[in-house]
BALOBA-1460 file (C-alpha; in Angstrom, 3 decimals):
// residues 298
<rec num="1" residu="x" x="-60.192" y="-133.517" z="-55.623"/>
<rec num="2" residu="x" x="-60.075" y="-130.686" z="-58.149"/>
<rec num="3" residu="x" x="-62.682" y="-130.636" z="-60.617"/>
<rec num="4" residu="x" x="-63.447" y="-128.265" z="-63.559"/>
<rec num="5" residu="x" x="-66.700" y="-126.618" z="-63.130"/>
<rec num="6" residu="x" x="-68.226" y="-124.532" z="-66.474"/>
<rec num="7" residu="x" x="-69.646" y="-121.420" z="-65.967"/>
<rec num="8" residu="x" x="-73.391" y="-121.962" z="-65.965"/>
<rec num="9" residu="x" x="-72.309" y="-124.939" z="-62.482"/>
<rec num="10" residu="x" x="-70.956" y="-122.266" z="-60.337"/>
<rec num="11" residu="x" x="-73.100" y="-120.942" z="-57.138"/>
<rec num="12" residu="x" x="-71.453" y="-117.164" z="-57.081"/>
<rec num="13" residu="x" x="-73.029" y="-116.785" z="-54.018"/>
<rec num="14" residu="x" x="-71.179" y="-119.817" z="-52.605"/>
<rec num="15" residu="x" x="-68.172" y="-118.751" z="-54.582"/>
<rec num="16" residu="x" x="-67.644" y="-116.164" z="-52.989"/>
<rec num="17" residu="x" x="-68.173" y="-116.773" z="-49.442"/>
<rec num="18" residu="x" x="-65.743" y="-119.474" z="-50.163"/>
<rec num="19" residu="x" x="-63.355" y="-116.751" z="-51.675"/>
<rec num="20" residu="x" x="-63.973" y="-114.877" z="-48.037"/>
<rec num="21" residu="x" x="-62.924" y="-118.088" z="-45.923"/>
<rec num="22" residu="x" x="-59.297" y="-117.899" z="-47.784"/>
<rec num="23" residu="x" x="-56.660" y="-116.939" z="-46.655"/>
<rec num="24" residu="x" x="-55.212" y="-115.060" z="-49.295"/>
<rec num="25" residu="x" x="-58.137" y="-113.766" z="-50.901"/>
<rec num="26" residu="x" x="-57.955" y="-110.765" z="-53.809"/>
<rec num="27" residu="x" x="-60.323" y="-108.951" z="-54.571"/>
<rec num="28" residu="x" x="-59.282" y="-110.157" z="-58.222"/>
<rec num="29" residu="x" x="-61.165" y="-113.774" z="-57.366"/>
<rec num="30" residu="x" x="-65.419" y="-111.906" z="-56.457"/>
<rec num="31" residu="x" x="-67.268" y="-113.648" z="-58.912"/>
<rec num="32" residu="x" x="-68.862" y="-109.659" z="-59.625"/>
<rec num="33" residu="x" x="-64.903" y="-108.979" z="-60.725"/>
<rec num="34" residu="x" x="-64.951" y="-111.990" z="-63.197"/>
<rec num="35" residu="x" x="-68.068" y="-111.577" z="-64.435"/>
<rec num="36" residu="x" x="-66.700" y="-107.268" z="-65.624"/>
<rec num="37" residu="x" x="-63.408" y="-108.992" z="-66.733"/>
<rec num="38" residu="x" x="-64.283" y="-111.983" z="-68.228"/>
<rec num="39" residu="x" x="-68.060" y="-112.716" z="-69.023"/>
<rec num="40" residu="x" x="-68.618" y="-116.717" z="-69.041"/>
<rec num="41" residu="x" x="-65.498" y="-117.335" z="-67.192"/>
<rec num="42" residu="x" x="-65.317" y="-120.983" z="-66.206"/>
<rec num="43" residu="x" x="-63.649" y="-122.441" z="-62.740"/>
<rec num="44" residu="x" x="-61.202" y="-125.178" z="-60.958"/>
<rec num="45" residu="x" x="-62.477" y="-125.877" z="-57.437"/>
<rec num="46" residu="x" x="-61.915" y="-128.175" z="-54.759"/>
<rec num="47" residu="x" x="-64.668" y="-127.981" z="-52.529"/>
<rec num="48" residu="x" x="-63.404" y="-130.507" z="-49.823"/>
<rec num="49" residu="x" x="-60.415" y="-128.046" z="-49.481"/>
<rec num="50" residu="x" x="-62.039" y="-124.812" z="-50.172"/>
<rec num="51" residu="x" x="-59.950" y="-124.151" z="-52.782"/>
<rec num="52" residu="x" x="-61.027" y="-122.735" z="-56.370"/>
<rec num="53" residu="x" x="-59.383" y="-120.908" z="-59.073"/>
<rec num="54" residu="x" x="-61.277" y="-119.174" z="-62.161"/>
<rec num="55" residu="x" x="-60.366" y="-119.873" z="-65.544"/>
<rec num="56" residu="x" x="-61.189" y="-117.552" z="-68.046"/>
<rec num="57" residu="x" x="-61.394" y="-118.697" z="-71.804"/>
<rec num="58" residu="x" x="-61.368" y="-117.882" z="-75.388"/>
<rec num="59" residu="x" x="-61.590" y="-119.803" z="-78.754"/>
<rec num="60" residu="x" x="-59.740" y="-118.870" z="-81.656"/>
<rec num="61" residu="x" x="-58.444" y="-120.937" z="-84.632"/>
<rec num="62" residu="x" x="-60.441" y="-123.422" z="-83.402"/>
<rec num="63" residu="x" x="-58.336" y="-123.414" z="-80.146"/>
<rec num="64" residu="x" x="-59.613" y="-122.572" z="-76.625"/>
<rec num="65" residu="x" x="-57.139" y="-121.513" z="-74.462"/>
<rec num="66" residu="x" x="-56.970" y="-119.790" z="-71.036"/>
<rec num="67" residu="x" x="-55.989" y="-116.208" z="-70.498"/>
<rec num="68" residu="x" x="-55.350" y="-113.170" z="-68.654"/>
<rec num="69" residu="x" x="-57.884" y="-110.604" z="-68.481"/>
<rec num="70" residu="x" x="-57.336" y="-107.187" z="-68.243"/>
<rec num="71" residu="x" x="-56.887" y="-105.539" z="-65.052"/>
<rec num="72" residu="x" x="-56.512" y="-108.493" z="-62.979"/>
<rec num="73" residu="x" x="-53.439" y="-109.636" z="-61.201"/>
<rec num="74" residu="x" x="-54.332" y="-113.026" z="-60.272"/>
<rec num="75" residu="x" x="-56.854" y="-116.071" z="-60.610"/>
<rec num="76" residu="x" x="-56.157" y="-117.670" z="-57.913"/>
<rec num="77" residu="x" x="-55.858" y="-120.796" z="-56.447"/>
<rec num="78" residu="x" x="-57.425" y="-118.836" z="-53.273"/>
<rec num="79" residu="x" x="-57.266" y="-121.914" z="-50.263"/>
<rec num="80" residu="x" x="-58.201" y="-121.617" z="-46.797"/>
<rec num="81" residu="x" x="-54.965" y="-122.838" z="-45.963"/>
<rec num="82" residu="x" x="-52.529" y="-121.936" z="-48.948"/>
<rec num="83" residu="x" x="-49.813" y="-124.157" z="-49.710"/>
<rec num="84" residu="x" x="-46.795" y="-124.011" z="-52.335"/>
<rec num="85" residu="x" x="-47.822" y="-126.728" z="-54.115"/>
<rec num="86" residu="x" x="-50.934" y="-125.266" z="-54.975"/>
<rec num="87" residu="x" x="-50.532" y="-123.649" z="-58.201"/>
<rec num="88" residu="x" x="-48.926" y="-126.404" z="-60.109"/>
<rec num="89" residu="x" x="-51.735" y="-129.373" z="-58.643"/>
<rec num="90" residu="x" x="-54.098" y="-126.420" z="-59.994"/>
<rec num="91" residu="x" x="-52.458" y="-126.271" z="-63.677"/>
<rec num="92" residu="x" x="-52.059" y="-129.794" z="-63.970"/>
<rec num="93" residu="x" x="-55.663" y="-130.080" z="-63.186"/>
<rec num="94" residu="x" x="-56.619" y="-127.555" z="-65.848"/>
<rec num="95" residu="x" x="-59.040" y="-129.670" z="-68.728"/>
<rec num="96" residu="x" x="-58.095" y="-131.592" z="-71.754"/>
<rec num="97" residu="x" x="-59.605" y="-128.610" z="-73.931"/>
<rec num="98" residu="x" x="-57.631" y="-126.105" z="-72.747"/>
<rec num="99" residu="x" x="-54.562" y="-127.118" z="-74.135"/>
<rec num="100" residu="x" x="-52.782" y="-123.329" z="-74.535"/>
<rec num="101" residu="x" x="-52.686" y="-121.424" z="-71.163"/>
<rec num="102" residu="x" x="-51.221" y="-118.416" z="-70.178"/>
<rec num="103" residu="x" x="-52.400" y="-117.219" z="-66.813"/>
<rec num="104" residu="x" x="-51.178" y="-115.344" z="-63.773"/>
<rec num="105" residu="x" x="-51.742" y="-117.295" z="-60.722"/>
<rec num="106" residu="x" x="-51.261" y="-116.758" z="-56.655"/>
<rec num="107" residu="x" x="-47.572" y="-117.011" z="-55.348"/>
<rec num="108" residu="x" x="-46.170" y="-120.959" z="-54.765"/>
<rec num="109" residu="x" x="-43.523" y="-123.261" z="-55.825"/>
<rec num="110" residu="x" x="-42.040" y="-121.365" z="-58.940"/>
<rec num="111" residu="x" x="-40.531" y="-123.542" z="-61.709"/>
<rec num="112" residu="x" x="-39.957" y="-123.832" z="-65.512"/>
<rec num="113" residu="x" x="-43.555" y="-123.319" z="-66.724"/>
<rec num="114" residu="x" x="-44.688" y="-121.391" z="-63.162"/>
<rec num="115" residu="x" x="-42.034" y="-118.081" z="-63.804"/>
<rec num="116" residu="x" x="-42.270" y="-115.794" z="-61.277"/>
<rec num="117" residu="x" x="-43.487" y="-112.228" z="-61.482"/>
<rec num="118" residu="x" x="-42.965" y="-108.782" z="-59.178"/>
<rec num="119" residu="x" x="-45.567" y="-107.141" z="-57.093"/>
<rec num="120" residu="x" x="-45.043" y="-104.724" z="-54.970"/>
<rec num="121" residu="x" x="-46.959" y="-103.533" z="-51.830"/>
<rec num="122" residu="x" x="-46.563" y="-102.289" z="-48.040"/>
<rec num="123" residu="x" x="-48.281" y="-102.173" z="-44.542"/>
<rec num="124" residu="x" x="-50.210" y="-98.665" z="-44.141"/>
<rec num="125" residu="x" x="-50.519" y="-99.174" z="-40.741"/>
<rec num="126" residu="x" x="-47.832" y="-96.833" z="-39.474"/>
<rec num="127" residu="x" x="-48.539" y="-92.803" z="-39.041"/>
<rec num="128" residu="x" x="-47.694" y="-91.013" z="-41.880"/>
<rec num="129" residu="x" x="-44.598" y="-89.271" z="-40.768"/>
<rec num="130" residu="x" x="-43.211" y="-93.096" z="-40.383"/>
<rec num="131" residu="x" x="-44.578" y="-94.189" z="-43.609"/>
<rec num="132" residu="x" x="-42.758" y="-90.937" z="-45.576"/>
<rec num="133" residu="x" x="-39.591" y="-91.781" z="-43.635"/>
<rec num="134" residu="x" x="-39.728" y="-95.217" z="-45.526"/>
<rec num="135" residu="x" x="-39.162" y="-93.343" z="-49.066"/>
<rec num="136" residu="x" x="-36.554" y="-93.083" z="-50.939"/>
<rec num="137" residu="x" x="-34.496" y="-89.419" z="-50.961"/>
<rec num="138" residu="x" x="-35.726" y="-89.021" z="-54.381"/>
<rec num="139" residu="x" x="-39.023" y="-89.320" z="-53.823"/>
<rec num="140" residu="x" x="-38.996" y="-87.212" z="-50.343"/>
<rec num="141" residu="x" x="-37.008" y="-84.386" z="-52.163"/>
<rec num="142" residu="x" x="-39.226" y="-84.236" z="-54.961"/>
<rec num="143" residu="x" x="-42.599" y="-84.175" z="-52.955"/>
<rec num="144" residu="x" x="-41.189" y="-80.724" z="-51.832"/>
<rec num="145" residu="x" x="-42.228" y="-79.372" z="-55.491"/>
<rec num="146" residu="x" x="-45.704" y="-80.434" z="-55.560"/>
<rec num="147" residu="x" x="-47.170" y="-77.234" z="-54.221"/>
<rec num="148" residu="x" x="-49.054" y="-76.623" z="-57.846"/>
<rec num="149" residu="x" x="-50.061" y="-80.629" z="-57.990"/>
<rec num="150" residu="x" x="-51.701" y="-79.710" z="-54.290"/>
<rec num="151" residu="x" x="-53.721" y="-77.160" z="-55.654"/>
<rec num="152" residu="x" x="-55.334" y="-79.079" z="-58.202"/>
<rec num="153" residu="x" x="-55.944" y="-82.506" z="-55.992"/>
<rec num="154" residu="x" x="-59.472" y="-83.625" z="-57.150"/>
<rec num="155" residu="x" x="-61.736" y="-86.287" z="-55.584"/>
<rec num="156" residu="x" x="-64.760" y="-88.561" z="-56.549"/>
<rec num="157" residu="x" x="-63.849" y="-88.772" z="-60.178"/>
<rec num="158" residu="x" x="-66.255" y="-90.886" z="-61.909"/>
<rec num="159" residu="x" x="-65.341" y="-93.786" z="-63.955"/>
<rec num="160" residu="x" x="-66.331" y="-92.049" z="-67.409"/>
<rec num="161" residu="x" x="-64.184" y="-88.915" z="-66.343"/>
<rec num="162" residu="x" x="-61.296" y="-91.281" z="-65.795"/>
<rec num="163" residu="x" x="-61.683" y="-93.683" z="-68.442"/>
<rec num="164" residu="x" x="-62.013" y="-90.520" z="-71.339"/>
<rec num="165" residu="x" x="-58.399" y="-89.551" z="-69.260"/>
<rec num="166" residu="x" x="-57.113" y="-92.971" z="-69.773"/>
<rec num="167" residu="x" x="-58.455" y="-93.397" z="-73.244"/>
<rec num="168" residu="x" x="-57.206" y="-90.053" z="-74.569"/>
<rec num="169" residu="x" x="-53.497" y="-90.226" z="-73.228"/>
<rec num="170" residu="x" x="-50.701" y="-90.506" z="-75.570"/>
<rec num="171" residu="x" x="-49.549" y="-93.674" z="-72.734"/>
<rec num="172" residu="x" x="-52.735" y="-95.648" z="-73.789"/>
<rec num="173" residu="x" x="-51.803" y="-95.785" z="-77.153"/>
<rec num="174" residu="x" x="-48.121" y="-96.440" z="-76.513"/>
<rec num="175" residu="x" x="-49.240" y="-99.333" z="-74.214"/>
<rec num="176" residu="x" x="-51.121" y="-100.906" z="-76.832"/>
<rec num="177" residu="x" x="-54.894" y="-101.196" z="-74.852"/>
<rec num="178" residu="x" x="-56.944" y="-103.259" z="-77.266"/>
<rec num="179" residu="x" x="-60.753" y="-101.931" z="-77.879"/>
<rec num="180" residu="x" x="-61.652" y="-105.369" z="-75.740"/>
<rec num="181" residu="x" x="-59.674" y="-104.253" z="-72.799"/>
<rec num="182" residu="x" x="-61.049" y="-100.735" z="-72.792"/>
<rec num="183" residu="x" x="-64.552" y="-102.402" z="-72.560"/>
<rec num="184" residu="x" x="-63.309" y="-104.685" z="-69.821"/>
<rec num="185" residu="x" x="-61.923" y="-101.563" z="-68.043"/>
<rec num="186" residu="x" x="-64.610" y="-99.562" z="-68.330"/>
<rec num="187" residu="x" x="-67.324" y="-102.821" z="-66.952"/>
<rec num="188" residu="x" x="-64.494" y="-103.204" z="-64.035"/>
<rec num="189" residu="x" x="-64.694" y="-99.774" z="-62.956"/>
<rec num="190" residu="x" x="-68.495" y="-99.422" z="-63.184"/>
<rec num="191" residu="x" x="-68.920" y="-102.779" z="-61.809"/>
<rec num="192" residu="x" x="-66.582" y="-101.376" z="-58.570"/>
<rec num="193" residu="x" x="-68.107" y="-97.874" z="-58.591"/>
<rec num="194" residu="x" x="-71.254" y="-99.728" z="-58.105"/>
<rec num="195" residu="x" x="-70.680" y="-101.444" z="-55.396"/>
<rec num="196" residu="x" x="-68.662" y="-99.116" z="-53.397"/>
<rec num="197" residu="x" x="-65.422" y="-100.895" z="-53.649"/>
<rec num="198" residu="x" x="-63.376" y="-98.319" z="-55.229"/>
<rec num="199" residu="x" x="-62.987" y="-94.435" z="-56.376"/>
<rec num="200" residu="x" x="-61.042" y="-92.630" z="-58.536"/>
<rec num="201" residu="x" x="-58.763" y="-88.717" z="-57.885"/>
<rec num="202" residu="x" x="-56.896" y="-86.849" z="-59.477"/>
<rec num="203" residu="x" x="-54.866" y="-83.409" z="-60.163"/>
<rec num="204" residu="x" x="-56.381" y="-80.526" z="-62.245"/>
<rec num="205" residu="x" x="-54.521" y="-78.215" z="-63.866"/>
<rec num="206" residu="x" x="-56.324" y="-75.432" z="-65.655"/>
<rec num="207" residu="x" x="-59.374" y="-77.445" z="-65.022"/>
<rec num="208" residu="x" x="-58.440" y="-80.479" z="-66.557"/>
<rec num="209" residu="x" x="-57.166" y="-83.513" z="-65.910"/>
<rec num="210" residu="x" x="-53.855" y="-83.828" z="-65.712"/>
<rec num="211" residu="x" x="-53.255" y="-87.150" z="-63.640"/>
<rec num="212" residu="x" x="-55.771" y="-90.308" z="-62.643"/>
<rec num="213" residu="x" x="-55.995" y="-93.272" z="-60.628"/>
<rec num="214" residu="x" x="-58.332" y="-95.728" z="-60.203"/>
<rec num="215" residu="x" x="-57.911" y="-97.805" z="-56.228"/>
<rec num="216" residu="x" x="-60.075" y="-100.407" z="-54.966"/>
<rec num="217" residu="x" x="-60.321" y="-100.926" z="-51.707"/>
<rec num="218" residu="x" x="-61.503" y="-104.531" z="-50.192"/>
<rec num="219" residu="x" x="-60.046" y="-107.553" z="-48.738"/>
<rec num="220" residu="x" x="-57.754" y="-105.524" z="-46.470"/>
<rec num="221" residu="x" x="-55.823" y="-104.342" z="-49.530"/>
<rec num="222" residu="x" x="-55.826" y="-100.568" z="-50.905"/>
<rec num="223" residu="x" x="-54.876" y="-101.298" z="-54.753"/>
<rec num="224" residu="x" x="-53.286" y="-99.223" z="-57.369"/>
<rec num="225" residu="x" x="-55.283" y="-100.098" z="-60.020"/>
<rec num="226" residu="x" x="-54.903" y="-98.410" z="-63.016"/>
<rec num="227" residu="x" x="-53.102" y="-94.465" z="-63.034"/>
<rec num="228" residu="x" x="-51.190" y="-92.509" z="-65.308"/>
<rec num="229" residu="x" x="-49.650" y="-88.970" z="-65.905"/>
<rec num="230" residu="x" x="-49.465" y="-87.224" z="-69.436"/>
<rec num="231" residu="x" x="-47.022" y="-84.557" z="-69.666"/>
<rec num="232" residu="x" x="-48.671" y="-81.629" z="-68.171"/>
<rec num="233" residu="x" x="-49.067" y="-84.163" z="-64.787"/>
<rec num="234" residu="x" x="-45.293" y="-84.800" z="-64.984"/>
<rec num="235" residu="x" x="-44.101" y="-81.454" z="-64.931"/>
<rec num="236" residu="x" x="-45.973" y="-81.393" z="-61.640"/>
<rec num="237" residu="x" x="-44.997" y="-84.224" z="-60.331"/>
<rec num="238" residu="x" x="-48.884" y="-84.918" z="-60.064"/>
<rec num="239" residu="x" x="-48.361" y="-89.000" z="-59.547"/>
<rec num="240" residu="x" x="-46.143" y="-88.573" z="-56.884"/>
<rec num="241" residu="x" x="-48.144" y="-86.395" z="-55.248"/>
<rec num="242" residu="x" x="-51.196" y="-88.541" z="-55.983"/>
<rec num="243" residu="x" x="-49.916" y="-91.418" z="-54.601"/>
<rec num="244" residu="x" x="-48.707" y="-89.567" z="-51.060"/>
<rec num="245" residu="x" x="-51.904" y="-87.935" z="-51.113"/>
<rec num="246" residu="x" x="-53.741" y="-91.349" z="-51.146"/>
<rec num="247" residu="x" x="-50.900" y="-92.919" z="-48.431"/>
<rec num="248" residu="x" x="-51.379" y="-89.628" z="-46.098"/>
<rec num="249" residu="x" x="-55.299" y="-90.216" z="-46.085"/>
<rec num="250" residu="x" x="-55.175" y="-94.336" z="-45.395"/>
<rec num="251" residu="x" x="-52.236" y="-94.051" z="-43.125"/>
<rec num="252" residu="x" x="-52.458" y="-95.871" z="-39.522"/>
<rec num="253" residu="x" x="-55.191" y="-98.457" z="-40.993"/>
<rec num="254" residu="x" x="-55.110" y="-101.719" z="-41.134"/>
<rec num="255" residu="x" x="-54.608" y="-101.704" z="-44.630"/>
<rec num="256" residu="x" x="-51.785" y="-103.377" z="-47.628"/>
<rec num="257" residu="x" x="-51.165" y="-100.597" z="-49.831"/>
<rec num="258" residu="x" x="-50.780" y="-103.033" z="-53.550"/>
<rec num="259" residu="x" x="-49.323" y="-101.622" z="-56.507"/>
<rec num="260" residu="x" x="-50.666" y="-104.565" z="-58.495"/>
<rec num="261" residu="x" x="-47.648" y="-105.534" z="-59.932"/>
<rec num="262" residu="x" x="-44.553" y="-104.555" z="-62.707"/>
<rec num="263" residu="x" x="-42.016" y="-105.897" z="-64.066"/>
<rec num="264" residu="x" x="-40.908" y="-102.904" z="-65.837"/>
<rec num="265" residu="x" x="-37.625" y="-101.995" z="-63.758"/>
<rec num="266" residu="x" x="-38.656" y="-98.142" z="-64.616"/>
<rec num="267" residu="x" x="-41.748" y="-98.492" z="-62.759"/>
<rec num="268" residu="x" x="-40.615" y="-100.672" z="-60.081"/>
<rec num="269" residu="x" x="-38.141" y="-98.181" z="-58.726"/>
<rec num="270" residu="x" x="-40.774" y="-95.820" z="-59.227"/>
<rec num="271" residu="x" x="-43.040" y="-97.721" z="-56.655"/>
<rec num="272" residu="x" x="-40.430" y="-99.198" z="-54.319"/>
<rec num="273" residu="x" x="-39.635" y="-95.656" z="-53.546"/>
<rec num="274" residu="x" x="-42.521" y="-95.107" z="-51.696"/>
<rec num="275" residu="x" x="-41.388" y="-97.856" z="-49.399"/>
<rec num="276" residu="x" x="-42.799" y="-100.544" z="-50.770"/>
<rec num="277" residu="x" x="-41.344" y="-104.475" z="-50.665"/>
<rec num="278" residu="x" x="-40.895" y="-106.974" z="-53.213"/>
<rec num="279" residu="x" x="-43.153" y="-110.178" z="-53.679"/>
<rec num="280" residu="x" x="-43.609" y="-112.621" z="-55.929"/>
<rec num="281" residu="x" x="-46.677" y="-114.434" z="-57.702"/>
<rec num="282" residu="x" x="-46.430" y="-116.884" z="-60.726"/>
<rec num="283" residu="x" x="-46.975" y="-116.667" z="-64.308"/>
<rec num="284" residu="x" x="-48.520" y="-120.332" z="-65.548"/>
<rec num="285" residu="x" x="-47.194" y="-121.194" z="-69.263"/>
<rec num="286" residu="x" x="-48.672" y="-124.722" z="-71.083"/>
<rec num="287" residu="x" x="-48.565" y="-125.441" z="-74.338"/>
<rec num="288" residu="x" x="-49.729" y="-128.628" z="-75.816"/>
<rec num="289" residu="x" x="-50.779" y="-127.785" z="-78.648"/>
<rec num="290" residu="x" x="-49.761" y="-130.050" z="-81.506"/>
<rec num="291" residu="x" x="-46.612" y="-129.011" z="-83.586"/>
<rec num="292" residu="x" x="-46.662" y="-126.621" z="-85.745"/>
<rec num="293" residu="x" x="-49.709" y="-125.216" z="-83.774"/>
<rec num="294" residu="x" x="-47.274" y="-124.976" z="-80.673"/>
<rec num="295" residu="x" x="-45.409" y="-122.593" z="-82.503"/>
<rec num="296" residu="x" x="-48.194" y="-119.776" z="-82.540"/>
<rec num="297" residu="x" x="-49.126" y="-117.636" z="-79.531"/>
<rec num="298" residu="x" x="-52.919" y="-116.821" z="-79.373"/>
């Protein structure tokens, strides 16, 4: 039986050894990721199952709804034994005062309110020379003019050096990054420097920055955070280089190399050139909110 479980009821410590017993555990669903993304998050478990899902909320107009943070791919449900059905038994289960939700939840049985979405990931277990032979021509051709990128390859960035990078690019401001999500970005990245789950690199040019990523590493899964390129980085090809750089020096582990998801088709060509495959997880839509309060988007 599913039951909704406020914040101050959860055991993290049992939360997340439950979140460890799962199958297809992210390192999205550690109660020390909520807590950076989404302070006071609340939860949907199943404990006869093993099954539990977080559910981060917000009030405004009067309205609580469930959302996305910032940063994080998926919720969940994360089950011992995952099964399609999963996600919509979870969002039918979500409470009578959440009655606006829109929420990105673990792949299952897609339909009209559970849309699919892309991620995009591959096996590093393979030597290198096997995993290169798995790009695309483009990328393989252009990975031949990254001499200058080489010579600027950084490591052990910290997450202030990378979140003044982020912060100051002219693609943070295009994108839109609200002052909450920088706050959230900059807890998730401490929170992960902290406890050794993740590091950030780079490519210098002239001594600064001209390229950044973020990766955390745990759960079997190597994933592309956050990263970006201003203009400087793109004239030398810095994020391809980065990201071959990082592939070269994880290769032949046992490891899922996750670029955390796009549906931009810009971006996913981008990716899928370093070999990676297509896979889905599922975007959860309810509304029922009253009319014309079902008009508005929170």
């Amino acid at each position: 039986m599913i039951r909704y479980v406020r914040h101050s009821g959860i055991d993290m410590d049992a939360w997340d050894a439950r979140l460890e017993r799962c199958a297809n555990k992210l390192w999205y669903g550690l109660s020390t990721t909520l807590h950076a993304a989404a302070p006071g998050w609340d939860a949907l478990m199943d404990e006869e199952t093993g099954m539990q899902m977080a559910l981060p909320w917000r009030r405004k107009w009067g309205i609580t709804y469930a959302y996305q943070p910032f940063l994080l791919q998926q919720l969940g449900p994360f089950a011992p034994e995952p099964r399609p059905g999963d996600t919509a038994r979870f969002v039918a289960a979500l409470p009578p005062h959440i009655r606006f939700a829109d929420i990105y939840l673990c792949p299952g049985t897609s339909g009209p309110s559970l849309p699919e979405q892309q991620n995009i990931s591959f096996s590093l277990r393979k030597p290198i020379d096997e995993l290169r032979s798995c790009y695309s021509e483009n990328h393989r051709r252009t990975l031949k003019k990254t001499a200058e990128a080489d010579k600027g390859w950084t490591t052990g960035i910290s997450v202030s050096g990378i979140t003044a990078f982020f912060i100051g690019s002219e693609q943070f401001k295009r994108w839109g990054i609200k002052p909450d999500q920088v706050e959230a970005m900059r807890r998730i990245l401490a929170t992960c420097e902290h406890l050794g789950q993740g590091f950030g690199c780079g490519v210098r040019s002239g001594g600064e920055l001209v390229c950044a990523a973020w990766f955390v590493r745990w759960g079997g899964r190597l994933i592309f955070l956050k990263g970006l390129a201003n203009d400087a980085g793109r004239k030398l090809h810095a994020m391809h280089y980065l990201i071959d750089r990082v592939i070269a020096e994880h290769a032949g582990q046992d490891l899922i190399f996750d670029f955390a998801g796009t549906n931009d088709p810009d971006l996913a060509r981008f990716y899928l050139g370093f070999g990676g495959e297509r896979a889905v997880y599922l975007r959860a839509l309810v509304n029922k909110l009253p009319f014309p309060l079902n008009l508005l988007r929170t």
